[in-house]
N, C-alpha and C positions, 0 to 999 in steps of 0.2 A: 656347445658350451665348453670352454677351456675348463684346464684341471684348474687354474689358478682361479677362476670366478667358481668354480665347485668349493673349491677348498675354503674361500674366504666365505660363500655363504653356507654349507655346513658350520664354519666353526662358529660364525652369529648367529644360528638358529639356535647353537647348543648354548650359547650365552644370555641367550634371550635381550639381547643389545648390539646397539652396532656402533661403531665410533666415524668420525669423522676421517680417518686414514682406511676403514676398511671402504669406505662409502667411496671416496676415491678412486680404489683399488677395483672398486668393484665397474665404475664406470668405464678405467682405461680398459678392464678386460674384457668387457661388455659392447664397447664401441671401436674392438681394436681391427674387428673385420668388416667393420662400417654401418652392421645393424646391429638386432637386438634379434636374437633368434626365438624362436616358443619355447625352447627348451632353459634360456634365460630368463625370460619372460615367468614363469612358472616357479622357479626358482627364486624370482623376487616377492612373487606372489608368495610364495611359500615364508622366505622371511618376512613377509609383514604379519600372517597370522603369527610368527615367535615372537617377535618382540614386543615388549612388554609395553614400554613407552616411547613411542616413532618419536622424532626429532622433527624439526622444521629442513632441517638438510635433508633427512631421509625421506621427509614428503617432497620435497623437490625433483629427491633421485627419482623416487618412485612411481612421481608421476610424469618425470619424463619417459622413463624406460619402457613402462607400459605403453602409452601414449604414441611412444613409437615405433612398436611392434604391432598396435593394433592398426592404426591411422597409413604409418608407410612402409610395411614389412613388403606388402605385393605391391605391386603397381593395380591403378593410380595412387601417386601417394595423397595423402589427406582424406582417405575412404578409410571403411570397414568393408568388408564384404560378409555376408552372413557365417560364414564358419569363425572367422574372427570375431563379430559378434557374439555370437556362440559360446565361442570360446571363455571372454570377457563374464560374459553373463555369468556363466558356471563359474568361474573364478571369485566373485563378489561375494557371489551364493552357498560358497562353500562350508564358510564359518557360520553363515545365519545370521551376520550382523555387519552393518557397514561402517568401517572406521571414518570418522568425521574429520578426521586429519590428512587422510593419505586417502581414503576410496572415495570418497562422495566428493572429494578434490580431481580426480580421477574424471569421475563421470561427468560432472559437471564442466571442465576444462575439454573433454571427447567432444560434448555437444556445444557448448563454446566456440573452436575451432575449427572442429572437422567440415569440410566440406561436404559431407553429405555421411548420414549411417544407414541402416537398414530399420526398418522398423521395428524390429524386436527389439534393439536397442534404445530409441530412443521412447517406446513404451514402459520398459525398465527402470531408465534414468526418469522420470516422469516420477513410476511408482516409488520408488527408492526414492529422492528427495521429497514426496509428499508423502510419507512416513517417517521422515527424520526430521521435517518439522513438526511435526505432530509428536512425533516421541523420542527425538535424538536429542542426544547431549554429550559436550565434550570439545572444546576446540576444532575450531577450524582455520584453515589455511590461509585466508582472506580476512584473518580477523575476526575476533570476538568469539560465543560460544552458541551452542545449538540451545534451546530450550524448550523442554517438556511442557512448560506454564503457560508460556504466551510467545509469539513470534518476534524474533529479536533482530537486529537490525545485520548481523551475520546470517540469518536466515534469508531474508530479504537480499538479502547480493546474492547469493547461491538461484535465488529463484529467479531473480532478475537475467542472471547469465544463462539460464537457462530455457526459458522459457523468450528469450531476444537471440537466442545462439542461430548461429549462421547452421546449423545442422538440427536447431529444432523444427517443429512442424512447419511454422512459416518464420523462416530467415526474418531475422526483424520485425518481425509481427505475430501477433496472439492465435492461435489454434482456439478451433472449441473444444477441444478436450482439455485443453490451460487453461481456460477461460473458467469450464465446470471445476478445475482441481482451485481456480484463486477462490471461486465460491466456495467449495466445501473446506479449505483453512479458513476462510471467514468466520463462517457460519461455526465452528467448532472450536474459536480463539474471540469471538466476538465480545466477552466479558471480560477479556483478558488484559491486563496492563500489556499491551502491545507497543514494539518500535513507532515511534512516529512516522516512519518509512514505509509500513506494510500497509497505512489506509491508501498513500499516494500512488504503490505500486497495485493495488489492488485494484482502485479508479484507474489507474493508467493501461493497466492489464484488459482488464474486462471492455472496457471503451475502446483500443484497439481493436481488439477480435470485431465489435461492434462495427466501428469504424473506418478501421485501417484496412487500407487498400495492400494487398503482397499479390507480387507477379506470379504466376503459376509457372514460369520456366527460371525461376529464384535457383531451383537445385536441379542438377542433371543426378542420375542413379548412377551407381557404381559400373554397370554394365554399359549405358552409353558413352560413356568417359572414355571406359576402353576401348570401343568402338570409333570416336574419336582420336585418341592417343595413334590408335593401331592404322587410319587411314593417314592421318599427319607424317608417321616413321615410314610409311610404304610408299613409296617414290614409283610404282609400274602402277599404281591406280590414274586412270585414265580419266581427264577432268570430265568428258563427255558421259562417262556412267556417273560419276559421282553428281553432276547435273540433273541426271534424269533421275535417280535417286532420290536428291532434293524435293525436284517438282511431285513425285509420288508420296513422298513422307510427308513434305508441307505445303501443298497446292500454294496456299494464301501470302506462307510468304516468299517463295518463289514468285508469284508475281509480283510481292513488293520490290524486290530485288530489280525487277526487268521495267518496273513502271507503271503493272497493272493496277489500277486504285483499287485500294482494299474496304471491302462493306463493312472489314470488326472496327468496332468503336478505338479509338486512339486510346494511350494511355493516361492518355488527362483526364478523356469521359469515364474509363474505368475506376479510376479514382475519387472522379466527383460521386460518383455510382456508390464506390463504397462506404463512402462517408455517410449516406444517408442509413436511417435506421429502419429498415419494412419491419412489415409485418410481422412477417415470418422470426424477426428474429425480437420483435418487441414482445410476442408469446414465448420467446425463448426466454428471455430477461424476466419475466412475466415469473416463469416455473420458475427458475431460480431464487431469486428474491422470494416467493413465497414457501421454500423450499424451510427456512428455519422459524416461520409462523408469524414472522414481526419482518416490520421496514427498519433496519437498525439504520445506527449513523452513517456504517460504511456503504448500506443501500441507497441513501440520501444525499452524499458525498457522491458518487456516483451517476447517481440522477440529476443533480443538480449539474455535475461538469457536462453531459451528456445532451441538455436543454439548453446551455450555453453555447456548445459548439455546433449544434444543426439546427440555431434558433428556431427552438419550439418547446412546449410544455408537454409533459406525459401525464392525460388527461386523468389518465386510471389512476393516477397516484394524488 
C-alpha cells in the first residue's frame, strides 16, 4: 500500500466521509501497480465501517476494489480460493451487520460473476441475503430499498442474481438449498404486501430446481483451473502423457473423442429427465408446502405452473 492511498484513507476515516476527489485518488493509487493488494483491500474495508453515509460512487469504488482482490488478485483470475474467502468472510463479519449499499452489493455481484467460489463462500452469501430479506433495510445498489415488512421488489433482484449467478450452486439453475431458503421467505412473508415479483420469482425458483436440468461440469474448482492454466503455459508437456491422462481421468469421454459410442444418455435425454418431477422429489415439495400448515396462493401459483409444464395433476393436492 502507497503512503498516498494510506494517507487519503486515514484522513476519510477520520472524517467519517469521503468525496468524490478522494475516491478518485484513491483508485489511481490503488490500481497504479495493476492490482489491489490485501493490505489495500482491508483498508477500504476499513473505510466503509467509518463512514457514515456511502455514496452511490463509493459503492462502485468499493465494490470494484474488493471484487478485485478477491476474484483476480492470484491466478486463475475470476476465483476465490479459500483463504480469500476467508478472508472476505471475516471482513463482512467484522462489524456484525451488512451494509445494503456497499457489502450485500459486494456479495451478491462475487456470486454473480465469479466464475467459481468455494463453498464457504457461497454458503455465507446464501445466509447473509436470506437474512437481509427477512430483516434489512436501507438502500440498495440496484435500486429501491431492503424491507423488514414484506419482500420488495429490490429484494427480489438481489435474490434473483443470486441464486441464477454463474458461481452459485447451479450456474443458471435452482440448488435445493435455494430452493428450501425461497420456501422459508415465503412461508415467513406470505401475509405480507409483497412485490409482485417475488410470487413469479418464487414459482420460477422452486420449479427450476424441480425441473431444470444444469450440467454437472457447469463449474471447474479453483484447483482444476489451475491445473489447466499450468498445463496450457508448459510447452515440454508431452501430448502422449497428457493423452494417457485423459483416458484415465475420463475413460468415456476419451472414447467420445476417438469414436467409441458412448452408453451416458445424451444431453437432450438428461434434460428431458430433468424436467420430469419423481417421486423423490414430489415428497420433497410434499414437506415443504406442508411446512407452514396451509396451501397458500404461492403453493398454488406453483402447483398450478408445475401441472402445466409436465402435463399432469398433483393428485395429493
Amino acid at each position: 500500500m502507497t503512503v498516498q492511498f494510506a494517507d487519503i484513507a486515514r484522513h476519510a476515516a477520520t472524517d467519517a466521509a469521503i468525496s468524490s476527489d478522494e475516491i478518485r485518488a484513491l483508485r489511481q493509487a490503488g490500481w497504479a501497480s495493476g492490482n489491489i493488494t490485501q493490505a489495500e483491500a482491508e483498508a477500504i474495508f476499513g473505510l466503509q465501517r467509518a463512514i457514515a453515509s456511502p455514496t452511490l460512487e463509493w459503492s462502485d469504488f468499493f465494490v470494484e476494489a474488493i471484487s478485485e482482490y478477491v476474484l483476480n488478485g492470484t491466478d486463475p483470475r475470476g476465483y476465490a480460493n479459500e483463504s480469500e474467502a476467508e478472508w472476505l468472510i471475516a471482513q463482512v463479519r467484522q462489524d456484525g451487520k451488512v451494509c445494503s449499499l456497499t457489502e450485500l452489493e459486494l456479495l451478491a455481484g462475487i456470486v454473480e460473476r465469479a466464475r467459481n467460489v468455494p463453498e464457504s463462500l457461497k454458503s455465507f452469501v446464501l445466509e447473509q441475503v436470506e437474512r437481509e430479506v427477512l430483516t434489512g433495510t436501507g438502500p440498495t445498489r440496484c435500486g429501491g430499498e431492503l424491507s423488514d415488512s414484506h419482500v420488495s421488489e429490490a429484494e427480489c433482484r438481489i435474490l434473483r442474481r443470486v441464486i441464477f449467478g454463474s458461481a452459485s450452486d447451479r450456474p443458471a439453475a435452482v440448488s435445493r438449498r435455494e430452493a428450501e431458503m425461497l420456501f422459508r421467505l415465503k412461508d415467513a412473508s406470505v401475509d405480507a404486501d409483497n412485490a409482485a415479483e417475488w410470487k413469479r420469482l418464487f414459482v420460477q425458483g422452486v420449479a427450476n430446481y424441480l425441473m431444470g436440468f444444469a450440467s454437472e461440469s457447469a463449474h471447474l474448482s479453483h484447483e482444476r483451473m489451475l491445473e489447466l492454466e499450468s498445463f496450457i503455459a508448459d510447452n515440454r508437456v508431452r501430448v502422449g502423457g497428457f493423452m494417457a491422462g485423459m483416458a484415465r481421468a475420463a475413460p468415456t469421454a476419451f472414447g467420445e473423442v476417438f469414436g467409441r459410442q458412448s452408453r451416458q444418455p445424451s444431453r437432450a435425454d438428461r434434460a428431458a429427465e430433468a424436467g420430469a418431477v419423481d417421486l423423490a422429489e414430489k415428497d420433497w415439495l410434499d414437506g415443504m408446502i406442508a411446512a407452514n400448515g396451509q396451501i397458500d396462493a404461492y403453493d398454488r401459483a406453483l402447483l398450478e405452473f408445475i401441472a402445466e409444464e409436465v402435463g399432469e395433476e398433483f393428485d395429493r393436492y
